[in-house]
FINU-974588 format. One record per atom (N, C-alpha, C): atom name; residue in one letter; z, y, x. Coordinates in Angstrom, 1 decimal, decimal comma, always signed. Atoms other than C-alpha are relative to their C-alpha. Example, Ala and Ser with C-alpha at 12.3 -4.5 7.8 and 13.67 -1.06 7.14 Angstrom:
+------+-----+--------+--------+--------+
: atom : res :     up :  north :   east :
+------+-----+--------+--------+--------+
:    N :   A :   +0,0 :   -1,2 :   +0,9 :
:   CA :   A :   +7,8 :   -4,5 :  +12,3 :
:    C :   A :   +0,0 :   +1,2 :   +0,9 :
:    N :   S :   +0,0 :   -1,1 :   -0,9 :
:   CA :   S :   +7,1 :   -1,1 :  +13,7 :
:    C :   S :   +0,8 :   +1,1 :   -0,8 :
+------+-----+--------+--------+--------+
// end
This chain:
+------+-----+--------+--------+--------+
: atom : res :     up :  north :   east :
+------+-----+--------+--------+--------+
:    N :   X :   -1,4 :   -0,5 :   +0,2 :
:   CA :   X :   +0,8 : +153,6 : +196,2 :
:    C :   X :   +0,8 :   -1,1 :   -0,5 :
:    N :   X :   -0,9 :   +1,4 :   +0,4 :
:   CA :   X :   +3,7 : +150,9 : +195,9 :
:    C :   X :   +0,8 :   +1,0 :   -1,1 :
:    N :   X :   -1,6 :   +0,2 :   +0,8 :
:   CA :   X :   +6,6 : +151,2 : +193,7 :
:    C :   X :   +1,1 :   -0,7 :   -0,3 :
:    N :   X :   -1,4 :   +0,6 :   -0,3 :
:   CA :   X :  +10,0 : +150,0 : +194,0 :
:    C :   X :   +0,2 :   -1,0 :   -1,2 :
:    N :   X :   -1,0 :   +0,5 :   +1,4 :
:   CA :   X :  +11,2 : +147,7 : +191,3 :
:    C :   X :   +1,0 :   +0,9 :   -0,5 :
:    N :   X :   -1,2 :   -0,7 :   +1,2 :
:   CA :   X :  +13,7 : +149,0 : +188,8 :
:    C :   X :   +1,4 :   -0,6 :   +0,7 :
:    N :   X :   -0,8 :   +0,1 :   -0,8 :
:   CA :   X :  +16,9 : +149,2 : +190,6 :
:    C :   X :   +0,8 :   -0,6 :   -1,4 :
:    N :   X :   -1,3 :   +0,6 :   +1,2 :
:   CA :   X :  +19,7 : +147,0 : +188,8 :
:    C :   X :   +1,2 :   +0,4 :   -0,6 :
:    N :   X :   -1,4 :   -0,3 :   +0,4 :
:   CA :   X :  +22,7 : +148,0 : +186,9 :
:    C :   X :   +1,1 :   -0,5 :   +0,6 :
:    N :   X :   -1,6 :   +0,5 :   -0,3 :
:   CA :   X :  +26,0 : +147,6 : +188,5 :
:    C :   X :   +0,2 :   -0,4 :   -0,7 :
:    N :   X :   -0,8 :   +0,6 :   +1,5 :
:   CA :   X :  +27,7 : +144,9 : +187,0 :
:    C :   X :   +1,2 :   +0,8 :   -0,3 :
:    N :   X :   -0,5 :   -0,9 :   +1,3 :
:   CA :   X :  +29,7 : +146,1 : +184,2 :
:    C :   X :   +1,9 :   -0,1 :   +1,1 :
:    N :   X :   -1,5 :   -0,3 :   -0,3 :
:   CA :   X :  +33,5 : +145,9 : +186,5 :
:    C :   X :   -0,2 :   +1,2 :   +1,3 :
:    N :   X :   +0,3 :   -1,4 :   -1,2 :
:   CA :   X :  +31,5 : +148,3 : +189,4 :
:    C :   X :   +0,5 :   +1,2 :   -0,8 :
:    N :   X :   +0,6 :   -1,7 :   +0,7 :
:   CA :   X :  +30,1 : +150,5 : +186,8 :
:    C :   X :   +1,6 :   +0,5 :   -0,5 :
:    N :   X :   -1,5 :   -0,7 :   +0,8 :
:   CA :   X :  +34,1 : +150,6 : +185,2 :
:    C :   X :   +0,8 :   +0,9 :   +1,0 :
:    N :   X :   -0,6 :   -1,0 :   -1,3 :
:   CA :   X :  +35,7 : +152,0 : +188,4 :
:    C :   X :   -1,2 :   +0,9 :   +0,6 :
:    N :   X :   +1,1 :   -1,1 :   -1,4 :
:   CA :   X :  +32,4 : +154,0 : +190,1 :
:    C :   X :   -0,3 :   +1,3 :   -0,9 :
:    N :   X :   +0,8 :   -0,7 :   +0,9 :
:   CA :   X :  +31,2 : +155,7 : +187,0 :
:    C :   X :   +0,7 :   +1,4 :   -1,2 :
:    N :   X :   -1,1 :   -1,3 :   +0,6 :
:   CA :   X :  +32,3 : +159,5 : +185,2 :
:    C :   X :   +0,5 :   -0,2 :   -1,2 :
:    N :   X :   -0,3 :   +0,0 :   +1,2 :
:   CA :   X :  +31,9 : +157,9 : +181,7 :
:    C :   X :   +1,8 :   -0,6 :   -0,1 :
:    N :   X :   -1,8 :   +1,0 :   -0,4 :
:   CA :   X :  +35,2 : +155,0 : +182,6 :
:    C :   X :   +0,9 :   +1,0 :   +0,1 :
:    N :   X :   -1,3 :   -0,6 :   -0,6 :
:   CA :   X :  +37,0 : +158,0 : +184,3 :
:    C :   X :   +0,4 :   +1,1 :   -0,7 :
:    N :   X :   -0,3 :   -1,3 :   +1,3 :
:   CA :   X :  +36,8 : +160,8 : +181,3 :
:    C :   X :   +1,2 :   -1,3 :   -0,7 :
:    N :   X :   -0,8 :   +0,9 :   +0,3 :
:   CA :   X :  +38,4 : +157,6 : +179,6 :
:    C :   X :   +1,0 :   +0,2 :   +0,3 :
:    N :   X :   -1,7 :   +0,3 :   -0,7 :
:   CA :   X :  +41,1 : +156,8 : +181,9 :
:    C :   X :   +0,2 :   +1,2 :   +0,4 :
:    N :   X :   -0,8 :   -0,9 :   +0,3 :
:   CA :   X :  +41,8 : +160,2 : +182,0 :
:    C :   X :   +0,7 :   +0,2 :   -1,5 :
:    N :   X :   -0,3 :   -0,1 :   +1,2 :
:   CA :   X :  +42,2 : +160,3 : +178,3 :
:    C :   X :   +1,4 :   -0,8 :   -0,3 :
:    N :   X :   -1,6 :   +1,3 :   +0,3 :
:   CA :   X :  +44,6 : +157,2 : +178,2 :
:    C :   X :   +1,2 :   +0,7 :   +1,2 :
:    N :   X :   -1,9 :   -0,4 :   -0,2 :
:   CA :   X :  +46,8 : +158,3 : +180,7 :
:    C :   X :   +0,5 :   +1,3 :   -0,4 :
:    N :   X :   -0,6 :   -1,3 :   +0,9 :
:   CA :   X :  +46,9 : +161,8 : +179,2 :
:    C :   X :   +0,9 :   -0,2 :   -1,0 :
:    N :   X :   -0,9 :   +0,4 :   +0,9 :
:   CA :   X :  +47,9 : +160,0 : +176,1 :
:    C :   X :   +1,5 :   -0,5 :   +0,1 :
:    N :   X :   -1,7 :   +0,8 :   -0,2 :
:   CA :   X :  +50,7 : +157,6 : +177,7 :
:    C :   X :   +0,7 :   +1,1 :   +0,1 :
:    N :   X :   -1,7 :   -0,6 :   +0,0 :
:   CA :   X :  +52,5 : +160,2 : +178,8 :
:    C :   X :   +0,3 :   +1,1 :   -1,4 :
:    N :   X :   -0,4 :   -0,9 :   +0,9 :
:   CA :   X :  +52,1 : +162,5 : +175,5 :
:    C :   X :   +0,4 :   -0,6 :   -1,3 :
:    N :   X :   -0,7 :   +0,6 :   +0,7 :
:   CA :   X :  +52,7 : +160,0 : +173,4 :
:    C :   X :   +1,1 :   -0,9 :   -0,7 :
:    N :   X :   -1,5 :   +0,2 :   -0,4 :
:   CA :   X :  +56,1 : +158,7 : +172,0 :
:    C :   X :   -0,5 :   -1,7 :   +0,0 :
:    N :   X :   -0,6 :   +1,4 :   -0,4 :
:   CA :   X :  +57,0 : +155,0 : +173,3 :
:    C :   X :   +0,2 :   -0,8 :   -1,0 :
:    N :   X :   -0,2 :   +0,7 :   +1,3 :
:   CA :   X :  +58,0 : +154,0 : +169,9 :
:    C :   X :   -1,1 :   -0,5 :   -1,2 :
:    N :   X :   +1,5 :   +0,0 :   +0,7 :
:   CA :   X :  +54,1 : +154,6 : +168,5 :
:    C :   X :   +0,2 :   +0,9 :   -0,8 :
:    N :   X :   -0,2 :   -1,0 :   +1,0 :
:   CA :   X :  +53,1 : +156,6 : +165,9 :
:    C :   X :   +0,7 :   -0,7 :   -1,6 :
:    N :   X :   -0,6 :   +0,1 :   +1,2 :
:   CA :   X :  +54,2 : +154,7 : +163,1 :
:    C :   X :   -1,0 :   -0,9 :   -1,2 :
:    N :   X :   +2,1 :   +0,9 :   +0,6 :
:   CA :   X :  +50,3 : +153,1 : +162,2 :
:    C :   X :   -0,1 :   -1,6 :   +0,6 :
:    N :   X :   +0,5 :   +1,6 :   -0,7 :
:   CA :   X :  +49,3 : +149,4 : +162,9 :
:    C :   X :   -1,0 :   +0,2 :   +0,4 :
:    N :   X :   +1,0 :   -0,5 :   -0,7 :
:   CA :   X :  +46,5 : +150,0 : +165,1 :
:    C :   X :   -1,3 :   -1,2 :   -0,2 :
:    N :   X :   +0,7 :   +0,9 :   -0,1 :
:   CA :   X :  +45,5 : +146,6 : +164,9 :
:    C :   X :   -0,2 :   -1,1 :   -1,5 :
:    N :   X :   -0,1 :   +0,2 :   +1,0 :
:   CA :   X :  +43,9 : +145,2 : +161,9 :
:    C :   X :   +0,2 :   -1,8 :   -0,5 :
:    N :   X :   -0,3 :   +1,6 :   -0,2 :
:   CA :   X :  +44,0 : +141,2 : +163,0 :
:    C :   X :   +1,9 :   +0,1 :   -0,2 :
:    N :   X :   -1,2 :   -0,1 :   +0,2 :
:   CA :   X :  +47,9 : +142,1 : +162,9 :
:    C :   X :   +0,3 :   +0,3 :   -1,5 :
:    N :   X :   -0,2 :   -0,4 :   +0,8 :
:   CA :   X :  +47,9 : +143,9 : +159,7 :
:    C :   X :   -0,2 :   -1,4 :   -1,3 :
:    N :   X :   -0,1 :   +0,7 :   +0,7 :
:   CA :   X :  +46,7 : +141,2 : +158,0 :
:    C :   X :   +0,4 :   -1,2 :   -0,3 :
:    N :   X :   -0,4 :   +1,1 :   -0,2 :
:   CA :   X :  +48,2 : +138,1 : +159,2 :
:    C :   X :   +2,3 :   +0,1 :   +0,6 :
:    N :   X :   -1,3 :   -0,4 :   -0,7 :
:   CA :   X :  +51,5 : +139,8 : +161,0 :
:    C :   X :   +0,6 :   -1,2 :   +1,4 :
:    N :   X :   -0,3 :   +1,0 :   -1,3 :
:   CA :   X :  +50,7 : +137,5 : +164,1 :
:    C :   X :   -1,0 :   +0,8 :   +1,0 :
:    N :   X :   +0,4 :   -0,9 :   -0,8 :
:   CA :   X :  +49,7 : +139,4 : +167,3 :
:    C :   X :   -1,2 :   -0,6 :   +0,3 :
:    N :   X :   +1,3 :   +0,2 :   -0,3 :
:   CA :   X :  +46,0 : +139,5 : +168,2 :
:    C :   X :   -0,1 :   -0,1 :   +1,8 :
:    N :   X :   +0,3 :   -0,3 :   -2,0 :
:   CA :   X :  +45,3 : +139,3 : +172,8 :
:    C :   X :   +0,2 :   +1,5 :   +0,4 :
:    N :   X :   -0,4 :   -1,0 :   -1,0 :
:   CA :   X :  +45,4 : +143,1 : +172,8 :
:    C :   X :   +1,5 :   +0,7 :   -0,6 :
:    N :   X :   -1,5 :   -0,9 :   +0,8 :
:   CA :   X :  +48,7 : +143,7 : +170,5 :
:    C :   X :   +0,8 :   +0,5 :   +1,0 :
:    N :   X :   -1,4 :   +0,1 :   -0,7 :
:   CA :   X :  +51,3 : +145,4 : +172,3 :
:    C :   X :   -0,3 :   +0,9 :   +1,4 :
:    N :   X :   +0,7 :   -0,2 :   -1,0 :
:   CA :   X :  +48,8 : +146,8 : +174,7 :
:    C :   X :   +0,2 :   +1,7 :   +0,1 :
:    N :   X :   +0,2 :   -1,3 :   +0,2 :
:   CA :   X :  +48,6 : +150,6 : +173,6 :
:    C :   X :   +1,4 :   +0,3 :   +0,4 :
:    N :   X :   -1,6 :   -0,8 :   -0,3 :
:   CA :   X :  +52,8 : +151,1 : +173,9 :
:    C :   X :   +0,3 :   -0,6 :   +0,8 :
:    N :   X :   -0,5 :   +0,7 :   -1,6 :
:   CA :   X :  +52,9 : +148,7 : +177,1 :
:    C :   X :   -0,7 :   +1,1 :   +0,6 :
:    N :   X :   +0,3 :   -0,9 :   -0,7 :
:   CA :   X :  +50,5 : +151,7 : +178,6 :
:    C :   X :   +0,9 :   +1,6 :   -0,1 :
:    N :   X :   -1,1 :   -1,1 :   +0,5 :
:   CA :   X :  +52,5 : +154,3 : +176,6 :
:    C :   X :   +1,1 :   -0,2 :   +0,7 :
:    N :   X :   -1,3 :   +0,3 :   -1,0 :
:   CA :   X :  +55,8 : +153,0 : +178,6 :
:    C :   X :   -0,7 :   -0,2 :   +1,2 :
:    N :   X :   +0,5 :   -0,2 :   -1,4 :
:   CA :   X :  +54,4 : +153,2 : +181,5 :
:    C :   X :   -0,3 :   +1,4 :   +0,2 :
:    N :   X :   +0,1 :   -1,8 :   -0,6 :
:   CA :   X :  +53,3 : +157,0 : +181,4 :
:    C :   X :   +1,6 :   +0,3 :   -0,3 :
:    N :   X :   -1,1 :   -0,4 :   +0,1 :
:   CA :   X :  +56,6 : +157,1 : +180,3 :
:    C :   X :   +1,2 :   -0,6 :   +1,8 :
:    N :   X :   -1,0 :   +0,6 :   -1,1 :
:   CA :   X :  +58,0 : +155,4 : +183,9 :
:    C :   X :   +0,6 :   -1,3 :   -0,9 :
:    N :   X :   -0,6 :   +1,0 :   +0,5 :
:   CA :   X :  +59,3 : +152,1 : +181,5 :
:    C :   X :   -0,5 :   -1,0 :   +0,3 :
:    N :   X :   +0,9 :   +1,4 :   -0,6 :
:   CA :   X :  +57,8 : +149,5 : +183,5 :
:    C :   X :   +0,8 :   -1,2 :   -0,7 :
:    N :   X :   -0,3 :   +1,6 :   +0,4 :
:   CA :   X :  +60,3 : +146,6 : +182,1 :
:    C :   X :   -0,6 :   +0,0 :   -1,1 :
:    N :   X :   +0,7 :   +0,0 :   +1,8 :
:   CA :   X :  +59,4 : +147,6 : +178,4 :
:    C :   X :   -1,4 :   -0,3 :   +0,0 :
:    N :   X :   +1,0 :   +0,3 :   +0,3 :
:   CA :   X :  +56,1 : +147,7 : +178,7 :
:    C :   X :   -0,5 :   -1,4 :   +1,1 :
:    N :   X :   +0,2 :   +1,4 :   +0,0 :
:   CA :   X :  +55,6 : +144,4 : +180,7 :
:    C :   X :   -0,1 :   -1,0 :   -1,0 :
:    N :   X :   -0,7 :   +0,5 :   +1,0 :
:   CA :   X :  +57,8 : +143,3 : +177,8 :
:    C :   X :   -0,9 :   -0,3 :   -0,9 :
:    N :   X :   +1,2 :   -0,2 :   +1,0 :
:   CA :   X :  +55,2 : +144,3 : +175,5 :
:    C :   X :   -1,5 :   -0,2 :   +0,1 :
:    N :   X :   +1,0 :   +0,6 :   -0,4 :
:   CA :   X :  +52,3 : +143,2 : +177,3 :
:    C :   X :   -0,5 :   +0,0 :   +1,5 :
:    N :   X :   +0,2 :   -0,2 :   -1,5 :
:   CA :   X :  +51,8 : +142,1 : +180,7 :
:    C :   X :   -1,4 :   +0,7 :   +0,9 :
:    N :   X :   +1,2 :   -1,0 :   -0,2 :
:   CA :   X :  +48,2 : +143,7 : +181,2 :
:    C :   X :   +0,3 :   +1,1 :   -0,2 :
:    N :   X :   -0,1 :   -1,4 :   -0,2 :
:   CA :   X :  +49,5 : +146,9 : +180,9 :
:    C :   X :   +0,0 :   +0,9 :   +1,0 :
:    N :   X :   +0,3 :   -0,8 :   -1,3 :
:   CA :   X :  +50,1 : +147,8 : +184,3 :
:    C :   X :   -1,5 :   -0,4 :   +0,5 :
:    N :   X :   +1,2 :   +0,3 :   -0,3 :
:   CA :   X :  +46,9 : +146,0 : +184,7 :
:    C :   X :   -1,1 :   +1,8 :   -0,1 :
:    N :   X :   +1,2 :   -1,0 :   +0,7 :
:   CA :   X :  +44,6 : +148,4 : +182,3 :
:    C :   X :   +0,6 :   +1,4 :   +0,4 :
:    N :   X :   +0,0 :   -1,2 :   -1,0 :
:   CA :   X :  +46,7 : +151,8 : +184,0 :
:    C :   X :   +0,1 :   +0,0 :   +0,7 :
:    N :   X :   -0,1 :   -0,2 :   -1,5 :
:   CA :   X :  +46,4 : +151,0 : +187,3 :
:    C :   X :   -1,7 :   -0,2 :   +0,1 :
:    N :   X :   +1,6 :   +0,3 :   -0,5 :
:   CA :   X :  +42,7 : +150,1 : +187,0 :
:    C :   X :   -0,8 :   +2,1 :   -0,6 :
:    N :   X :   -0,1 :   -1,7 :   +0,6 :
:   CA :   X :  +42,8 : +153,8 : +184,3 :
:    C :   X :   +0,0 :   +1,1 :   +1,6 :
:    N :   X :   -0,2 :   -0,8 :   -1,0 :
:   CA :   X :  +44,2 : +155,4 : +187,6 :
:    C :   X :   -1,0 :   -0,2 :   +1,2 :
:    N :   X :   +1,0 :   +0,1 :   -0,6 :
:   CA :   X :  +41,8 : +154,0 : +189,9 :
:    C :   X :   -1,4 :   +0,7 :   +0,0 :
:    N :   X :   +1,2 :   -0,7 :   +0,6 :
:   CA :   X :  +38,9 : +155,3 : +187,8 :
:    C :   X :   +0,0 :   +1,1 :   +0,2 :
:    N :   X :   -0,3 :   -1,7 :   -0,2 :
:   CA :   X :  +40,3 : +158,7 : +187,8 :
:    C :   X :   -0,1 :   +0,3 :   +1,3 :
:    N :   X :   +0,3 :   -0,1 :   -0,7 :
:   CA :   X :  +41,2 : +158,5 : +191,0 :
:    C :   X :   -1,4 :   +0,3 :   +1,0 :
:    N :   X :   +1,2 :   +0,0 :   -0,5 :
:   CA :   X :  +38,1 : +157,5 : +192,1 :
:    C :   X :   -1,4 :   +1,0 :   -0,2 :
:    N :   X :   +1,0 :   -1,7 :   +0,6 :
:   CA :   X :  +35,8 : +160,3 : +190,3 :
:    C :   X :   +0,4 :   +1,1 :   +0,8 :
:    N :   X :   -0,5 :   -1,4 :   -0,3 :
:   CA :   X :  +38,0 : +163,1 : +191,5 :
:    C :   X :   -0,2 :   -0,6 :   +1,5 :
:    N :   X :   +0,1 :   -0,5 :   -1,1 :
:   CA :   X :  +37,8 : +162,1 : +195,1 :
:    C :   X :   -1,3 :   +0,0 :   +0,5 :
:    N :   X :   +1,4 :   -0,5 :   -0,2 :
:   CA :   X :  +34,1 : +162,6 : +195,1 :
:    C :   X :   -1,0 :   -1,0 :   +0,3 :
:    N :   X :   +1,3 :   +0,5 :   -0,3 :
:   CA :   X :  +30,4 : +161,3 : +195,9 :
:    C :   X :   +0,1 :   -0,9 :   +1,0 :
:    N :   X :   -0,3 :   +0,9 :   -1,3 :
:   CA :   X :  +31,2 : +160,1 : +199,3 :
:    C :   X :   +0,9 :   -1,1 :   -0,6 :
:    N :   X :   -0,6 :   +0,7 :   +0,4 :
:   CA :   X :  +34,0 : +158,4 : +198,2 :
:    C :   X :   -0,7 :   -1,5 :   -0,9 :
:    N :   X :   +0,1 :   +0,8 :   +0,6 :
:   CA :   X :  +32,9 : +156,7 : +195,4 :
:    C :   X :   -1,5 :   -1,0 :   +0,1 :
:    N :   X :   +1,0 :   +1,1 :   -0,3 :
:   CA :   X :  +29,4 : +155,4 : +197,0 :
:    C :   X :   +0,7 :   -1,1 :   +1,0 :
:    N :   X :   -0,8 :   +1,2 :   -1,0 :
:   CA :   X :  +32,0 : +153,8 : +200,1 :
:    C :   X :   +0,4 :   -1,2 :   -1,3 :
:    N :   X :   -0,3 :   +1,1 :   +0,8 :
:   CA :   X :  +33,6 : +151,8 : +197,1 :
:    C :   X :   -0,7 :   -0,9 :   -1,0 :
:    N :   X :   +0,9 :   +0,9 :   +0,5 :
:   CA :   X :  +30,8 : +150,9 : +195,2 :
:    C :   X :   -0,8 :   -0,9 :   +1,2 :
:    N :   X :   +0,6 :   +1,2 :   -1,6 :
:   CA :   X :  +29,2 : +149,3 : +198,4 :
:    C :   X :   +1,1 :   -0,5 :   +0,5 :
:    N :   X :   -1,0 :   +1,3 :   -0,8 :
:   CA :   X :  +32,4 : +147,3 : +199,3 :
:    C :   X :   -0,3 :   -0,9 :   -1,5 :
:    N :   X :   -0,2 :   +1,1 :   +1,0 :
:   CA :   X :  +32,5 : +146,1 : +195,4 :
:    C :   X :   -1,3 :   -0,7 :   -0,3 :
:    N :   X :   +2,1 :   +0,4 :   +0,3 :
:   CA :   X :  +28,2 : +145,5 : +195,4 :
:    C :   X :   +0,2 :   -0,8 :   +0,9 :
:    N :   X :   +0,5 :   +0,7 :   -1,1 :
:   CA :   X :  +28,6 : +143,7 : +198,8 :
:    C :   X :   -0,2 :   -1,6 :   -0,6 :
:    N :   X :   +0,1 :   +1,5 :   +0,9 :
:   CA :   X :  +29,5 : +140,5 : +196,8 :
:    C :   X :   +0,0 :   +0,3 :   -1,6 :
:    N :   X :   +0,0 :   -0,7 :   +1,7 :
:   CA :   X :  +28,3 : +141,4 : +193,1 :
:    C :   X :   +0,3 :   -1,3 :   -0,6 :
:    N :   X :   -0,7 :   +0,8 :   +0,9 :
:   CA :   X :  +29,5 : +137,8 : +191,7 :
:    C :   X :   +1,1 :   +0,1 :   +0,4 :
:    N :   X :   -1,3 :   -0,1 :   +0,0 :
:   CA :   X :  +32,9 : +137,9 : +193,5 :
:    C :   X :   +0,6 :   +1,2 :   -1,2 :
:    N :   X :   -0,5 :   -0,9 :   +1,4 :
:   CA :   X :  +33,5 : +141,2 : +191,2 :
:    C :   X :   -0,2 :   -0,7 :   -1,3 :
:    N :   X :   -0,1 :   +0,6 :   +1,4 :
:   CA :   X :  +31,8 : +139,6 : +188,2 :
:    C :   X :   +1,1 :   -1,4 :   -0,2 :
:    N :   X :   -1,2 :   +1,2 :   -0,5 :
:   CA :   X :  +34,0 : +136,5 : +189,2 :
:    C :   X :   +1,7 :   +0,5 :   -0,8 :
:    N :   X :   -1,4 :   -0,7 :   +0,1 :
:   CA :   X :  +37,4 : +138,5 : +189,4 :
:    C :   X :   +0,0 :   +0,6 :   -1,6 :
:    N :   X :   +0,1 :   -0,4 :   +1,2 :
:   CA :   X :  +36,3 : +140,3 : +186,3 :
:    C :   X :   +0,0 :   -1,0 :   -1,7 :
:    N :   X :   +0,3 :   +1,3 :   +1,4 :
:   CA :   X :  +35,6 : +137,2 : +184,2 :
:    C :   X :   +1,3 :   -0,6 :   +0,2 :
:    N :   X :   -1,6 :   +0,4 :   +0,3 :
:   CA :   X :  +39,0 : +135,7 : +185,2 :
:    C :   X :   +0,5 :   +0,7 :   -0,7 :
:    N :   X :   -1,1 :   -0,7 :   +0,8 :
:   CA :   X :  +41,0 : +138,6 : +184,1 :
:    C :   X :   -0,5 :   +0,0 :   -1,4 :
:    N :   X :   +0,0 :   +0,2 :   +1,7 :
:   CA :   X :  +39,2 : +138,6 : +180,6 :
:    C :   X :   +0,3 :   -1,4 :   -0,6 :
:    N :   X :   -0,3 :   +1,6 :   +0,6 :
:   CA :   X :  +39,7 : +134,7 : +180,6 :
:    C :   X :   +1,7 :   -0,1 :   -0,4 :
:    N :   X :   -1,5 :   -0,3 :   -0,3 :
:   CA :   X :  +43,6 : +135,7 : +181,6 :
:    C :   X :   +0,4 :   +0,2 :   -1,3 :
:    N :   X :   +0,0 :   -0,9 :   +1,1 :
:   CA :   X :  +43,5 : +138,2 : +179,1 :
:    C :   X :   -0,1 :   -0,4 :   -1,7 :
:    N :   X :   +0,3 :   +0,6 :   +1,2 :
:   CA :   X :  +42,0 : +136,2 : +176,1 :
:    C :   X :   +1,5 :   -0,9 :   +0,2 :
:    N :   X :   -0,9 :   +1,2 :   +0,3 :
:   CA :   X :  +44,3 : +132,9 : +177,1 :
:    C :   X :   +1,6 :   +0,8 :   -0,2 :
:    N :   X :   -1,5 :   -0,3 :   +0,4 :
:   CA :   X :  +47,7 : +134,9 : +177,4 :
:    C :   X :   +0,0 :   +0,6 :   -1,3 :
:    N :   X :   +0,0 :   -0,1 :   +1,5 :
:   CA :   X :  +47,0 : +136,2 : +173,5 :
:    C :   X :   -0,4 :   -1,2 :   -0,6 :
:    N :   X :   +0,4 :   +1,8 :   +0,9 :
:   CA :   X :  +45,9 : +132,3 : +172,2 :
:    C :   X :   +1,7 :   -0,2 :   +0,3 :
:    N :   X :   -1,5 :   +0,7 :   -0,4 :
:   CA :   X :  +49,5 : +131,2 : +174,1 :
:    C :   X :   +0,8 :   +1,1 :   -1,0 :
:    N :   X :   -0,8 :   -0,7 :   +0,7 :
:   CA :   X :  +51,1 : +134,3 : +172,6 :
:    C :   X :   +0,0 :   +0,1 :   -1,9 :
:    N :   X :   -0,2 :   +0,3 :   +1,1 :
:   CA :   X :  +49,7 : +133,9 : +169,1 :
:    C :   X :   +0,2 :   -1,0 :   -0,8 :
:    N :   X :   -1,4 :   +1,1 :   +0,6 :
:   CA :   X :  +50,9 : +130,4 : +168,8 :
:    C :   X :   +1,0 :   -0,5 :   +0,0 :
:    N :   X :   -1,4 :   -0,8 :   -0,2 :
:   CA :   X :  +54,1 : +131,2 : +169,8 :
:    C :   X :   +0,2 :   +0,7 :   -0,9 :
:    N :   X :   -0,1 :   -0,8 :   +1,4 :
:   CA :   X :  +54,3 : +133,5 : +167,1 :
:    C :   X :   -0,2 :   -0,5 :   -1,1 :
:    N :   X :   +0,3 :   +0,6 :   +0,8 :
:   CA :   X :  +53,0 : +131,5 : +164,7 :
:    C :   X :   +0,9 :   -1,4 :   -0,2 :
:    N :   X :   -0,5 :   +0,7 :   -0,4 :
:   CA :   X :  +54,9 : +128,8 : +165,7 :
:    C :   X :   +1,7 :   +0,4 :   -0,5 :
:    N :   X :   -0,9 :   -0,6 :   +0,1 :
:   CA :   X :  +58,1 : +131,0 : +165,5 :
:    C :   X :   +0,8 :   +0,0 :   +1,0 :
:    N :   X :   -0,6 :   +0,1 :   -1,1 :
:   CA :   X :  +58,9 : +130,5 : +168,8 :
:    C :   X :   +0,7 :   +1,6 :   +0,7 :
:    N :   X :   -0,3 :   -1,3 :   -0,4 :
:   CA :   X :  +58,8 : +134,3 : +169,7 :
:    C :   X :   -0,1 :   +0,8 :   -1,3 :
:    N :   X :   +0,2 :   -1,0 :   +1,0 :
:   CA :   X :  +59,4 : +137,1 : +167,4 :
:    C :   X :   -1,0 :   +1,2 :   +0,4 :
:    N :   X :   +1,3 :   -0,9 :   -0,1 :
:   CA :   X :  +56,5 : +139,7 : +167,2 :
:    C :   X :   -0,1 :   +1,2 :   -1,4 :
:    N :   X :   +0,2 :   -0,5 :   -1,0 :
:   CA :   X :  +56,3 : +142,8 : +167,3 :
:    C :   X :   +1,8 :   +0,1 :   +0,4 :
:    N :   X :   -1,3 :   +0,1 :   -0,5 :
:   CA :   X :  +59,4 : +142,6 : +170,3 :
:    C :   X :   +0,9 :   +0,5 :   -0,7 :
+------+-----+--------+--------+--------+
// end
């Protein structure tokens, strides 16, 4: 009697678009954007901010998606350019759950076909991601930009 090896984990940017846990998520966030107000609640969410009052990589991130369920595409660019990023990838996920099994094995086998191009793609945008908060928090530190806009 053979036995197969142990099948491998999608890398981690498959598993974020193919998989029900990501898409409970990205339903959650965009439920939020649009129920919550634009302005925030009133809390500093972020505690690298709280205690230095110089923006952290994801500052600005929560009410750039919040403007956006709201339709405020300039504002929330404004406030962080990954925002349309992290709800359009949110809507993806969703999307992609709800239109079913078939579905979602077609797209996992176009994004498996080349599993380091995804990890690739995936490791830029977090390199993106990190470097536009280093440029942005020495700009702020610097005094060049004021923070938060």
């Amino acid at each position: 009697m053979t036995t197969s090896p142990p099948s491998k984990p999608p890398p981690f940017a498959v598993w974020l678009v193919t998989r029900p846990a990501p898409a409970l998520l990205a339903a959650l966030l965009l439920g939020l954007s649009i129920l919550l107000p634009v302005d925030g609640l009133g809390v500093d969410l972020c505690p690298f901010y709280s205690l230095t009052h110089l923006p952290c990589p994801g500052c600005g991130l929560t009410r750039s998606v919040t403007h956006l369920g709201h339709l405020q595409l300039h504002e929330a660019i404004a406030l962080h350019p990954f925002g349309p990023v992290v709800y359009a990838l949110a809507a993806f996920a969703l999307l992609n759950t709800l239109l079913g099994a078939r579905w979602r094995r077609a797209v996992e086998a176009t994004l498996t076909r080349d599993p380091k191009l995804a990890e690739r793609v995936f490791a830029l945008a977090l390199l993106a991601f990190i470097g536009f908060g280093a440029v942005r928090l020495l700009a702020a530190g610097a005094g060049w930009i004021d923070w938060p806009p």
